[in-house]
N, C-alpha and C positions, 0 to 999 in steps of 0.2 A: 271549185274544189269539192271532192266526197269526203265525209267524215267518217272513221274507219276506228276498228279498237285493237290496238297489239294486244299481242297475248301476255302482257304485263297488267294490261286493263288501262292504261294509258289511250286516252283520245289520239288522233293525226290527223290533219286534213291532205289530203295528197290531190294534186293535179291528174286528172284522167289524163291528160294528152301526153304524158309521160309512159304511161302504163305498156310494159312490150307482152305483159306474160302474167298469167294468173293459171295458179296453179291448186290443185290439193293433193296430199300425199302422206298421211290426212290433214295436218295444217295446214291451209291456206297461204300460201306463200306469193308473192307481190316481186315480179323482177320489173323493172323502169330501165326504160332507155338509158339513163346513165348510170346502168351496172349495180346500183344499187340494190336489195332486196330486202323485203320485210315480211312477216310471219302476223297474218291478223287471225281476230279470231271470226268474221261475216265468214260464210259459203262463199264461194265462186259465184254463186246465182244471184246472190244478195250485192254483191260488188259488181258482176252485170246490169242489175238493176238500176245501182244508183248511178253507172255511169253513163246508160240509157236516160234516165231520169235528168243528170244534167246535163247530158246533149238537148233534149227534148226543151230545156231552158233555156240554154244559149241560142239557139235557133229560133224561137220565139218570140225571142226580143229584138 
């Protein structure tokens, strides 16, 4: 799981393996394979990162 901040300021942890679609427009907006969407406030780069980051973990171990 990456840990992400809505734009409430509200923590989330979300599953990468979900993730269909990252977006900015200019909010950073979050679509998931099941239709879902969510509005954070990271970059796109910042959320590539950490999803890079926990692949690079799980494969690791």
């Amino acid at each position: 799981m990456i840990e992400l901040t809505k734009i409430s300021g509200s923590k989330v942890l979300v599953n990468p393996d979900l993730i269909e679609l990252v977006e900015e427009t200019p909010d950073t907006v979050i679509a998931f394979t099941t239709g879902r969407k969510i509005i954070v406030k990271e970059s796109r780069q910042e959320i590539k990162n950490l999803v890079k980051s926990y692949r690079r973990d799980i494969f690791a171990n």
